[in-house]
N, C-alpha and C positions, 0 to 999 in steps of 0.2 A: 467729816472732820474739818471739809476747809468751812463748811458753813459756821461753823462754831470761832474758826479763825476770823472770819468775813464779820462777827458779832461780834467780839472783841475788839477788834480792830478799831472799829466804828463807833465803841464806846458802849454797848448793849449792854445790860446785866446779864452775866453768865448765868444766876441762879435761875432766870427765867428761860432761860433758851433749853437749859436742863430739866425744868420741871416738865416742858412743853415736849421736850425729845419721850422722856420718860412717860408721858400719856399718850403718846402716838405710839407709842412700843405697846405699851398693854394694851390700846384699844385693837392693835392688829393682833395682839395673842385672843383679845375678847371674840376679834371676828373666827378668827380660826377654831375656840373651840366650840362657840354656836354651830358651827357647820360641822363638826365634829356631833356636836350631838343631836342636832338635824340628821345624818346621815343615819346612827345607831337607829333611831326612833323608826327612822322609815326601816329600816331590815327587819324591825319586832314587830312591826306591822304587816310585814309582809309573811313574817312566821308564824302569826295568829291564825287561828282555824276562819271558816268562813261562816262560820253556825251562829256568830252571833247576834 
């Protein structure tokens, strides 16, 4: 929040500090759910028989 004051202040476009907040938010949800499903993939593989 103060960085957003520290942009303002300074004369920054708010609309870009927002756009820019709002893609580091989803890009850290993107990383977490890759590794989310990194994680799954390896436990199915791990439950597959070995005969193949």
């Amino acid at each position: 929040m103060e960085d957003l004051l520290r942009v303002v202040s300074a004369g920054g476009d708010i609309g870009i500090y927002i756009l820019i907040l709002i893609v580091w938010k989803f890009s850290e949800r993107l990383v977490k759910l890759e590794t989310t499903i990194t994680m799954m993939l390896r436990d199915n593989r791990k439950r597959e028989p070995e005969g193949r």
